[in-house]
N, CA, C and O atoms as a GROMACS GRO file, in nm:
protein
  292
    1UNK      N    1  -2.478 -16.864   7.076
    1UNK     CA    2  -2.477 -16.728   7.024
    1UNK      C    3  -2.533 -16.634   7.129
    1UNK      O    4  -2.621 -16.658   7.212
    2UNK      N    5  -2.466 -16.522   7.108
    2UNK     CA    6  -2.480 -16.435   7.272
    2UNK      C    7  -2.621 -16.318   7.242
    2UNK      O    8  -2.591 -16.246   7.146
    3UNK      N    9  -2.717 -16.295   7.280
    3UNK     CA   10  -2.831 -16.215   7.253
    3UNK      C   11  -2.747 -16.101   7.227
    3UNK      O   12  -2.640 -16.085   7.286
    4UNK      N   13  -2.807 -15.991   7.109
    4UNK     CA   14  -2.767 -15.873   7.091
    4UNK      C   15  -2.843 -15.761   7.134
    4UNK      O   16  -2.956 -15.745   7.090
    5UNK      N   17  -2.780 -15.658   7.239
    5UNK     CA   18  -2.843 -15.552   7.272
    5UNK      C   19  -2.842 -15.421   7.233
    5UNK      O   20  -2.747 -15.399   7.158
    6UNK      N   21  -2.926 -15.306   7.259
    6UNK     CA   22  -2.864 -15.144   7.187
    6UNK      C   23  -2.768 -15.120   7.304
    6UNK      O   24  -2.790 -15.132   7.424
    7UNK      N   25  -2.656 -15.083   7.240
    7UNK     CA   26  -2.538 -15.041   7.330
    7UNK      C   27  -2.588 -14.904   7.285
    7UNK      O   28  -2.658 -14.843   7.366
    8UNK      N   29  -2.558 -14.829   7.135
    8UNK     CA   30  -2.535 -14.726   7.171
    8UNK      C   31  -2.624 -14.636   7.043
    8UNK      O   32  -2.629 -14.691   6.933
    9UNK      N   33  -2.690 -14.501   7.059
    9UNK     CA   34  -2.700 -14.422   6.961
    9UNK      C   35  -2.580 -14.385   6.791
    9UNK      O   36  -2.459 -14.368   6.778
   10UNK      N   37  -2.654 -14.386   6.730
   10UNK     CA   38  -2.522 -14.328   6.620
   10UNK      C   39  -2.641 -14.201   6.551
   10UNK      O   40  -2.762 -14.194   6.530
   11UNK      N   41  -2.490 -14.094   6.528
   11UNK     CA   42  -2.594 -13.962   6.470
   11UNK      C   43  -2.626 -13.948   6.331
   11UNK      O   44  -2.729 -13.888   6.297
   12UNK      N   45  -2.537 -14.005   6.235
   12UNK     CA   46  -2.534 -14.042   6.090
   12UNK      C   47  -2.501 -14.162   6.028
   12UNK      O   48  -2.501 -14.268   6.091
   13UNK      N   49  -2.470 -14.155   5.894
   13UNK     CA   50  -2.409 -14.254   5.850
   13UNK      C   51  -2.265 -14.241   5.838
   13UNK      O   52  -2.205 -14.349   5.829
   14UNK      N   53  -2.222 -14.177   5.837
   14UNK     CA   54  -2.047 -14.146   5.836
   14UNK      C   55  -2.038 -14.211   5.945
   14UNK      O   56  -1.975 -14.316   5.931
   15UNK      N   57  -2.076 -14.191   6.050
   15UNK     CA   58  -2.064 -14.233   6.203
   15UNK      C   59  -2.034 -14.380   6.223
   15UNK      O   60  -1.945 -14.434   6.289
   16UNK      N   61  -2.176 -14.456   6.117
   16UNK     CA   62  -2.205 -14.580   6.177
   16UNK      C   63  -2.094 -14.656   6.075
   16UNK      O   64  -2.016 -14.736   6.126
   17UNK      N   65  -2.085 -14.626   5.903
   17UNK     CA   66  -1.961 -14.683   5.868
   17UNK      C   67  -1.864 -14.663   5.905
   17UNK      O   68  -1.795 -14.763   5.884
   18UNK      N   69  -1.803 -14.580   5.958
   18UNK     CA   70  -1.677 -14.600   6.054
   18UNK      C   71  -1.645 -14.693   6.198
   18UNK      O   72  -1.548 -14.744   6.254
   19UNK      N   73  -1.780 -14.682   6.219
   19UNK     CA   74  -1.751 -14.760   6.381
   19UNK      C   75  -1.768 -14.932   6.350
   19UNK      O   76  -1.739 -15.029   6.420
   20UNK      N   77  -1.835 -14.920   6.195
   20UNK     CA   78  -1.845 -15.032   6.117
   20UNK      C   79  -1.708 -15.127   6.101
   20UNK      O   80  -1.663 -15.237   6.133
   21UNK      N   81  -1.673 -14.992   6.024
   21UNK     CA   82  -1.489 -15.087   5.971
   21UNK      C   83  -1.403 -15.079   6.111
   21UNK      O   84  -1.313 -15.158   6.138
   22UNK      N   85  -1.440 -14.983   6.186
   22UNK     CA   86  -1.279 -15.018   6.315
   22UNK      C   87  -1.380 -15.186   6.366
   22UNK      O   88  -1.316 -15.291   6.368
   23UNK      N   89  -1.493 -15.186   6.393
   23UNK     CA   90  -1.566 -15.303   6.440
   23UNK      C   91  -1.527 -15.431   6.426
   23UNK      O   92  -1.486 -15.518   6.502
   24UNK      N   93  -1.562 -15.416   6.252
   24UNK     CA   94  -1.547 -15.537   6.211
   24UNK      C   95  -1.375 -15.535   6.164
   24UNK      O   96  -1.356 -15.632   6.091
   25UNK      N   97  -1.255 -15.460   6.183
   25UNK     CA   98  -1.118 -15.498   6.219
   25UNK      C   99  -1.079 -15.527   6.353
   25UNK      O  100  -0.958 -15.537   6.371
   26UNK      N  101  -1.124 -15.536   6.409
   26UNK     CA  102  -1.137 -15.581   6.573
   26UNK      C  103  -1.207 -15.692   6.609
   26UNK      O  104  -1.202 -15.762   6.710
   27UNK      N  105  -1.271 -15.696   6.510
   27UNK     CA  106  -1.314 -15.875   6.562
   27UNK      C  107  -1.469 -15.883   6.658
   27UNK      O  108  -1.507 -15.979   6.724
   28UNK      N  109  -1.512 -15.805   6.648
   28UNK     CA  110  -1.605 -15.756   6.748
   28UNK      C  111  -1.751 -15.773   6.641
   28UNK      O  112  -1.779 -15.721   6.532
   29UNK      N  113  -1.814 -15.857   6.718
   29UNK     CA  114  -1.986 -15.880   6.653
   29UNK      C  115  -2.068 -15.786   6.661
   29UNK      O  116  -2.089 -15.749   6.777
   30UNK      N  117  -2.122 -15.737   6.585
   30UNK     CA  118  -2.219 -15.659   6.640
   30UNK      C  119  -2.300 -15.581   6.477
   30UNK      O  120  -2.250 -15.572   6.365
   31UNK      N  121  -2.436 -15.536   6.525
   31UNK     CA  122  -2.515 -15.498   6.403
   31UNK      C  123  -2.583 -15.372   6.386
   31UNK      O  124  -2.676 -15.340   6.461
   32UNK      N  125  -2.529 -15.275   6.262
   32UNK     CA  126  -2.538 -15.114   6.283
   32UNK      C  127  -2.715 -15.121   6.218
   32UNK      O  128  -2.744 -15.160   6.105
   33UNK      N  129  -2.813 -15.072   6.320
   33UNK     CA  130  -2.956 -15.091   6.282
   33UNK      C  131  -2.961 -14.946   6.224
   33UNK      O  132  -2.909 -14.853   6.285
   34UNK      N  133  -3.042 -14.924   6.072
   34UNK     CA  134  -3.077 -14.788   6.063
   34UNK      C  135  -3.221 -14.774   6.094
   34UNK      O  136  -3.305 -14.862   6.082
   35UNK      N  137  -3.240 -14.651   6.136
   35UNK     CA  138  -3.400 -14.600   6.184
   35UNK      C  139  -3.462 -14.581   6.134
   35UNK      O  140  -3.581 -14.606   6.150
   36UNK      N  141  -3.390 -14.503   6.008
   36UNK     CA  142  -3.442 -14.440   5.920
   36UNK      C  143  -3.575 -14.518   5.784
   36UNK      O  144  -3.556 -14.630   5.738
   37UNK      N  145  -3.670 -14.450   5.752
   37UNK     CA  146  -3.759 -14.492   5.645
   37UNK      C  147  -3.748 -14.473   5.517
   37UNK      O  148  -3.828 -14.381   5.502
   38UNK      N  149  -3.702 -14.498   5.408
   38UNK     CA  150  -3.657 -14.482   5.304
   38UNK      C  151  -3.772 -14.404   5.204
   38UNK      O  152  -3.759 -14.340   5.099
   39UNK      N  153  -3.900 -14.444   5.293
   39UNK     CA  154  -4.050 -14.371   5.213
   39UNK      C  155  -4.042 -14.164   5.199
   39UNK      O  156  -4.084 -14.076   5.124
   40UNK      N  157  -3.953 -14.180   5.340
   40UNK     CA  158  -3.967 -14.025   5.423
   40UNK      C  159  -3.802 -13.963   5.331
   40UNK      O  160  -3.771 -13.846   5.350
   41UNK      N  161  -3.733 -14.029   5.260
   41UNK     CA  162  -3.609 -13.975   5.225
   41UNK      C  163  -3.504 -13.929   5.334
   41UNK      O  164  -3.434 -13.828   5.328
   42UNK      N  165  -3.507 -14.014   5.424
   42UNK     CA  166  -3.430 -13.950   5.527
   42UNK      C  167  -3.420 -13.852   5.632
   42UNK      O  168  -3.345 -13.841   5.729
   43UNK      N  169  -3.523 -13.778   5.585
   43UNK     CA  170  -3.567 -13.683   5.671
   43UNK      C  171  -3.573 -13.668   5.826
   43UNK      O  172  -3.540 -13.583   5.909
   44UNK      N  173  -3.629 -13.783   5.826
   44UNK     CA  174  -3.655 -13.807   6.011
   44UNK      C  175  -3.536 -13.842   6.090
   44UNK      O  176  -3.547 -13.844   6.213
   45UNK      N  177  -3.379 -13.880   6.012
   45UNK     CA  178  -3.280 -13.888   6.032
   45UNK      C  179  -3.278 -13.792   6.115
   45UNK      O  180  -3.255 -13.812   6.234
   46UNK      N  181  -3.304 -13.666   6.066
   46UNK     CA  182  -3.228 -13.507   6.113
   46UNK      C  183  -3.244 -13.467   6.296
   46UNK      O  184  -3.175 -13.403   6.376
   47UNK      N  185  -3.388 -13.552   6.306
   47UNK     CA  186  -3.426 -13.545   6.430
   47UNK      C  187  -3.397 -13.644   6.546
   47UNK      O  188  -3.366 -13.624   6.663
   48UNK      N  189  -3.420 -13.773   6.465
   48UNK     CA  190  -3.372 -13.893   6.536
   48UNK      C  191  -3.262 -13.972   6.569
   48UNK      O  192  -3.258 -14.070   6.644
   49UNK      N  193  -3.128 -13.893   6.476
   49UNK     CA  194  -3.035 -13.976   6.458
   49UNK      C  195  -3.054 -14.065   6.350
   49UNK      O  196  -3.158 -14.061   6.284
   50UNK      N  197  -2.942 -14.165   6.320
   50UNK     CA  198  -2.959 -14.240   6.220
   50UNK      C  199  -2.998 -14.413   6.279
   50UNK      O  200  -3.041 -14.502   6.206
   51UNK      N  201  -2.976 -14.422   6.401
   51UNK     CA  202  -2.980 -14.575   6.414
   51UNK      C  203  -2.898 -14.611   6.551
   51UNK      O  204  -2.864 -14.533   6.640
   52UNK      N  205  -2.882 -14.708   6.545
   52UNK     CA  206  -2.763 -14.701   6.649
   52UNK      C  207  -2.710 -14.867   6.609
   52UNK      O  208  -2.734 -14.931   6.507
   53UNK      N  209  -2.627 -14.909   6.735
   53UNK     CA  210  -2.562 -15.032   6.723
   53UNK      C  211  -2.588 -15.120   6.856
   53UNK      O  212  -2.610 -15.087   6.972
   54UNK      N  213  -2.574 -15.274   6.778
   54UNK     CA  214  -2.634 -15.333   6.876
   54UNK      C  215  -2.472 -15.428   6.898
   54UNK      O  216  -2.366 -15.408   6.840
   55UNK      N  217  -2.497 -15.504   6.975
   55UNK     CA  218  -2.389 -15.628   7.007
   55UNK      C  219  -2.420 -15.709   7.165
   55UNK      O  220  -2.507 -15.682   7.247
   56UNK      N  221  -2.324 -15.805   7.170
   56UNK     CA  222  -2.321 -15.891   7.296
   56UNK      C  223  -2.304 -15.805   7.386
   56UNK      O  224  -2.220 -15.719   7.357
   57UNK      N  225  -2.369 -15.794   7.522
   57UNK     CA  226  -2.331 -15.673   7.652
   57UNK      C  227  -2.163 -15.705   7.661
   57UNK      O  228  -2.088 -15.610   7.641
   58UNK      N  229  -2.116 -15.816   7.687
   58UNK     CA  230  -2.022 -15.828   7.690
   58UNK      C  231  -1.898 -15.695   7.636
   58UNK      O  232  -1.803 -15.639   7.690
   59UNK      N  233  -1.958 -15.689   7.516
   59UNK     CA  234  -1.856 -15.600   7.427
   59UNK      C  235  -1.902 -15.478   7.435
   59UNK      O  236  -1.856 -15.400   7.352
   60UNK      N  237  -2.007 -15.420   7.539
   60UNK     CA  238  -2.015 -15.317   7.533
   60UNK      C  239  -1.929 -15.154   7.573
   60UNK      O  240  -1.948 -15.042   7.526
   61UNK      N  241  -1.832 -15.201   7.678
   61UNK     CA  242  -1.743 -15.096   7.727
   61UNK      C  243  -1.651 -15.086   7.619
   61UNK      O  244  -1.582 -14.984   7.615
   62UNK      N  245  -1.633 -15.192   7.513
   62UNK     CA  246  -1.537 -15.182   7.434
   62UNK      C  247  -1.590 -15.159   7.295
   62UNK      O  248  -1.512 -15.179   7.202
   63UNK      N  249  -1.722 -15.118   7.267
   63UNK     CA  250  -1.783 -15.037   7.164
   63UNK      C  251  -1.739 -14.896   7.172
   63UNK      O  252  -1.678 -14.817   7.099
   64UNK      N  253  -1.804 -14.894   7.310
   64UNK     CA  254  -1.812 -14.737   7.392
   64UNK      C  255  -1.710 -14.659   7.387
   64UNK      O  256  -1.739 -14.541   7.371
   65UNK      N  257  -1.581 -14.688   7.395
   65UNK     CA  258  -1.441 -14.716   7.430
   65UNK      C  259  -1.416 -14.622   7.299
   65UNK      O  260  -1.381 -14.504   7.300
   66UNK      N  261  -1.449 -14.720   7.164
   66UNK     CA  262  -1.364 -14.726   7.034
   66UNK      C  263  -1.499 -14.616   6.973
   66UNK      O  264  -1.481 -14.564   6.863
   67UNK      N  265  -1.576 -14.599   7.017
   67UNK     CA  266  -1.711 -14.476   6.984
   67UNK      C  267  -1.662 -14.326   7.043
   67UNK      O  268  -1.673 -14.223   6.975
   68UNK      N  269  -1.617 -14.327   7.153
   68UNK     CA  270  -1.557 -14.227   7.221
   68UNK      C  271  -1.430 -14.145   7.124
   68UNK      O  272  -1.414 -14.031   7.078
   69UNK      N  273  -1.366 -14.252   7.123
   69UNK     CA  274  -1.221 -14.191   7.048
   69UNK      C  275  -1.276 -14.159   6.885
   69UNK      O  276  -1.219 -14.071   6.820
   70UNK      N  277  -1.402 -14.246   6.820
   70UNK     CA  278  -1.376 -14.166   6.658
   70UNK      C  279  -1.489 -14.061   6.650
   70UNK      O  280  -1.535 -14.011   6.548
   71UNK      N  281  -1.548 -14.022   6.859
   71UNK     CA  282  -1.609 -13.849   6.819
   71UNK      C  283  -1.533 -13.758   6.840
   71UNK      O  284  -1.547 -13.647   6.788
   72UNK      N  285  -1.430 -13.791   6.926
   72UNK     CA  286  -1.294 -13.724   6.998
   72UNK      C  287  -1.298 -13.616   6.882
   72UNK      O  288  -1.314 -13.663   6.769
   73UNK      N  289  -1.284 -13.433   6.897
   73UNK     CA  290  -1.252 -13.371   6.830
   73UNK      C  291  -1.120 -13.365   6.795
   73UNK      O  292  -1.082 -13.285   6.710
   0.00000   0.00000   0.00000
């Protein structure tokens, strides 16, 4: 099993379930961490982002890749 690293920031949750489902239809391992404290209601989201995503380095140009195109305006 391949160590998992932070590839990348995510700014919400819309963000991270989406990069979720193209992810996991692609076949691609990897685990959306949230930051957030559930004590604080989310709050600290606003400043910090929501979390980000981790996976094998391996798969990282091809996170990046498929992250790029679902901020694409």
């Amino acid at each position: 099993m391949s160590k998992y690293v932070h590839i990348l920031d995510l700014n919400n949750a819309f963000e991270a379930s989406l990069l979720d489902e193209v992810l996991n239809d692609h076949g691609v391992p990897h685990a959306i961490v949230s930051t957030g404290d559930s004590a604080f209601g989310g709050i600290e989201n606003m400043e910090s982002g929501y979390g980000y995503v981790s996976a094998p380095e391996e798969f990282r140009a091809r996170i990046v890749s498929i992250m790029e195109e679902i901020r694409e305006p």
